[in-house]
C-alpha positions as CSV (number, residue, x, y, z in Angstrom):
1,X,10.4,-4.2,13.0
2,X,12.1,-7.2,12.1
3,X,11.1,-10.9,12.0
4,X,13.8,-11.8,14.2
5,X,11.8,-10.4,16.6
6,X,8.5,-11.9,15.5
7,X,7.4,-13.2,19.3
8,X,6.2,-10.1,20.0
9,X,2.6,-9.0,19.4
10,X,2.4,-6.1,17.0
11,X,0.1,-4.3,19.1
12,X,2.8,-3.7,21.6
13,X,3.7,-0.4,19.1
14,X,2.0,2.0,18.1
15,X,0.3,2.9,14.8
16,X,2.5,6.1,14.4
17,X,5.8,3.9,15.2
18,X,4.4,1.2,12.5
19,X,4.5,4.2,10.1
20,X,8.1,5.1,11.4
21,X,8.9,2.0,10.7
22,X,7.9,2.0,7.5
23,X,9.7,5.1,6.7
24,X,13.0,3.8,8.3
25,X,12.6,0.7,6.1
26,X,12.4,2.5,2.8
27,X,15.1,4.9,3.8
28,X,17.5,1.9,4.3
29,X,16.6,0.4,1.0
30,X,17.1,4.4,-0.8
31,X,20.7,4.2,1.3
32,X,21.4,0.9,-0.4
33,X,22.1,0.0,3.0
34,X,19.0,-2.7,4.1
35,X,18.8,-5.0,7.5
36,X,21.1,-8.3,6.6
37,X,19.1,-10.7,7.3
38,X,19.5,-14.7,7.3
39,X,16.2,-15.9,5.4
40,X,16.3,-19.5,6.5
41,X,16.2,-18.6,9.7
42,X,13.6,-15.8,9.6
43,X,11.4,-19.3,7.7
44,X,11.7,-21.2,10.7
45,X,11.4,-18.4,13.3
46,X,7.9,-17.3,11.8
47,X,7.1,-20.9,10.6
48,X,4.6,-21.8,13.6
49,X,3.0,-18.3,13.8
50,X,3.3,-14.6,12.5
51,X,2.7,-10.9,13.8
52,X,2.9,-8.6,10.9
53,X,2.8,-5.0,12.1
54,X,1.6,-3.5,8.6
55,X,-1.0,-4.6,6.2
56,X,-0.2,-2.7,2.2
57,X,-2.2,-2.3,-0.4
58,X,0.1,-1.6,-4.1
59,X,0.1,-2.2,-7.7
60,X,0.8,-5.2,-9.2
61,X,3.4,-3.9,-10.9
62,X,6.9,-6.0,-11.1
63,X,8.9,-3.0,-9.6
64,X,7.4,-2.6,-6.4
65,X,8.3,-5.1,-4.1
66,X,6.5,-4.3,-0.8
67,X,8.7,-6.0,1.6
68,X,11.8,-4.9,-0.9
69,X,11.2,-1.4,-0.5
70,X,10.5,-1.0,2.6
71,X,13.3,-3.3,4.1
72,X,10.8,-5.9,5.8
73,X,11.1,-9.6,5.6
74,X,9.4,-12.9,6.4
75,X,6.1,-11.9,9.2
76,X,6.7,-8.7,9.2
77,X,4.0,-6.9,6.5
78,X,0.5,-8.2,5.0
79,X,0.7,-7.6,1.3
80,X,-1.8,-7.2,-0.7
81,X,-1.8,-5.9,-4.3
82,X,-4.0,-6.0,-7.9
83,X,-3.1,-3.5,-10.8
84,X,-3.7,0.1,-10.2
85,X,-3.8,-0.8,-6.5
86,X,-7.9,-0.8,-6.8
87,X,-9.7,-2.2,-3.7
88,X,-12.6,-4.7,-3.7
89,X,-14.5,-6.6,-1.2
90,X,-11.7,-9.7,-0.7
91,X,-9.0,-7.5,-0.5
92,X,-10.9,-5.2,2.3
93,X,-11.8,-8.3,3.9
94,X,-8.2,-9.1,3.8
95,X,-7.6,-6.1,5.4
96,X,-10.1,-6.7,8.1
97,X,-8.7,-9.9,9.0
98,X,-5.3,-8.4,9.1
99,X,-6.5,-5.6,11.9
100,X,-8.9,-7.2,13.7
101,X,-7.8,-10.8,14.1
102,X,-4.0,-10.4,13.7
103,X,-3.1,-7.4,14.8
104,X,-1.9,-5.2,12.3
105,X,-1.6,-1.3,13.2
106,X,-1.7,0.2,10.0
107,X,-2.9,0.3,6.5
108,X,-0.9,1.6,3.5
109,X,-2.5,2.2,0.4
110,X,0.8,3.0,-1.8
111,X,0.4,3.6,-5.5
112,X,3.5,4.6,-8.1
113,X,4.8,6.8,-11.0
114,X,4.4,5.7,-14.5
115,X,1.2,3.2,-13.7
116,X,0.1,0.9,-16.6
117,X,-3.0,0.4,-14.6
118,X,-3.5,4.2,-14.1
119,X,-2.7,5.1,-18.0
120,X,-5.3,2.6,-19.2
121,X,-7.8,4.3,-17.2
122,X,-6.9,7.6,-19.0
123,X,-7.5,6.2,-22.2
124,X,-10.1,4.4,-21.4
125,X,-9.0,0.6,-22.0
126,X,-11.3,-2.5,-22.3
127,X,-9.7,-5.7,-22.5
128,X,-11.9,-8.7,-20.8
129,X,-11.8,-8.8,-17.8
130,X,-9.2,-5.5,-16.9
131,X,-12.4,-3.2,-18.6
132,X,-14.0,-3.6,-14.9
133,X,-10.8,-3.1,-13.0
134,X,-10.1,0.1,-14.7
135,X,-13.6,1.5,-14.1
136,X,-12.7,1.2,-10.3
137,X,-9.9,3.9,-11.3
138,X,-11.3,6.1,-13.4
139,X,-13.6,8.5,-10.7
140,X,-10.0,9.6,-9.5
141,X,-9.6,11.3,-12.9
142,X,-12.3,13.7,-11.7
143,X,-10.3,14.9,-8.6
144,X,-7.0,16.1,-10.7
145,X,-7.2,20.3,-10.5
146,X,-9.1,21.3,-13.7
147,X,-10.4,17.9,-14.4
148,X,-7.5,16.9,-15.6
149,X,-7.1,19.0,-18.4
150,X,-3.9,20.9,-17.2
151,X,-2.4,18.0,-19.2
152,X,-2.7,16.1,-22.2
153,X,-4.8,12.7,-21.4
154,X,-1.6,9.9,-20.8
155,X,1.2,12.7,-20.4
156,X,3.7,11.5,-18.0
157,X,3.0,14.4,-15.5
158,X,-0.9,14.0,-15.8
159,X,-0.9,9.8,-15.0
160,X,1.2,10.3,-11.6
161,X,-1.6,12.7,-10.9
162,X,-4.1,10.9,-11.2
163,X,-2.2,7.9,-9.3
164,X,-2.0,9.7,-6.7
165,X,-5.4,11.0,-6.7
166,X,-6.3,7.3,-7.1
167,X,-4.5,6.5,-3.2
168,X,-6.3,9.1,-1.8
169,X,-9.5,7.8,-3.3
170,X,-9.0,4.0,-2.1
171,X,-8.2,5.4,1.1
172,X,-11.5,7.1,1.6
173,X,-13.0,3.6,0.5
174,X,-11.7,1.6,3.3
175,X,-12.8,3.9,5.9
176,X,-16.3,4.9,3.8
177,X,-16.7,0.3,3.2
178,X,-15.5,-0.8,6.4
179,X,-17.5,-0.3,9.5
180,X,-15.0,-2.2,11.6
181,X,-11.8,-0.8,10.0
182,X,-13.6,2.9,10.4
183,X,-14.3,1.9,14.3
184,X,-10.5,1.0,15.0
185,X,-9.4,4.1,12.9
186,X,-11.8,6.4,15.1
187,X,-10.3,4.5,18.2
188,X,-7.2,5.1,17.0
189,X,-6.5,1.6,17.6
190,X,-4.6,1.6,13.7
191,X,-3.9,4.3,11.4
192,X,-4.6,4.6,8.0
193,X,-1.8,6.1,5.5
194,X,-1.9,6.5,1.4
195,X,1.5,6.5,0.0
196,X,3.1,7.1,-3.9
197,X,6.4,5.3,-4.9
198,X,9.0,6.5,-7.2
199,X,10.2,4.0,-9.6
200,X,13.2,6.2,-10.8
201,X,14.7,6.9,-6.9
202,X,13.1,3.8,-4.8
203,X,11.5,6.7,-2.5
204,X,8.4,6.2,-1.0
205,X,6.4,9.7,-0.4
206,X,3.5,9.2,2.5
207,X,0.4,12.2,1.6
208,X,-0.5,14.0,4.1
């Protein structure tokens, strides 16, 4: 997809080619070879309306740019994202709006390796407001083989288990929260994707 071509409707692919594209983008950006593009003009060509084909859900975290890694610009992908890539009810609303009213034909929950978010939940962190926000991460500890205990709490290895575990959770939460999200999913109408970034090679890896 590119926003140079941002007349078109996003519905005129398919969910599985807004995943290819997806996967094309971030290979570009792993090549070092990305889409030049002329941003001023990609402003003004999307300035009056926009038809992103992807709507992603990540971590707040400074080194994971959505559109950046996955080679998208200006109309191209919603993007959403909170610390540790948690979901609540604004951010599924969000979601909704961005499937049902604009169009979008997939969801990507993508979390990362070496997650602040995700390491405070293992040691159980309360600080104001983040106490609340960690909770929302911390039944994902319980789906890690053994409980978690094949390694110690905070272990590199251990919190990129659990961050993944933590996608595959928030996934089942959109389609478990959302009765109209769970009706275009069962429709087939969009498709519905968790992901884990690498911060030390740029790769995005999609679960199956």
């Amino acid at each position: 997809m590119d926003a140079r071509a941002g007349a078109a409707s996003p519905t005129a692919i398919t969910p599985a080619q807004a995943l290819e594209a997806l996967r094309a983008g971030n290979a570009r950006f792993v090549a070092g070879t990305p889409r030049v593009r002329d941003l001023r003009a990609d402003v003004r060509a999307t300035s009056s309306a926009q038809y992103p084909f992807a709507v992603t859900l990540s971590c707040v975290d400074s080194r994971q740019p959505m559109e950046i890694i996955f080679d998208q610009g200006f109309g191209e992908i919603f993007s959403a994202r909170v610390a540790g890539n948690v979901l609540n009810d604004d951010i599924l609303g969000s979601m909704e709006f961005a499937c049902k009213v604009a169009g979008a034909r997939l969801i990507a929950v993508v979390g990362h390796t070496g997650c602040g978010a995700i390491t405070g939940a293992v040691h159980r962190v309360e600080l104001g407001h983040l106490t609340g926000l960690l909770a929302k991460i911390r039944p994902a500890l319980s789906e890690v083989p053994a409980g978690g205990h094949s390694h110690p709490p905070g272990e590199a290895a251990f919190v990129d288990q659990v961050a993944e575990s933590n996608v595959r959770l928030v996934v089942r939460q959109i389609r478990n929260r959302s009765p109209i999200l769970r009706d275009m999913l069962d429709q087939e109408r969009i498709m519905l994707v968790g992901g884990m970034y690498d911060l030390s090679s740029g790769r995005v890896t999609f679960l199956s």
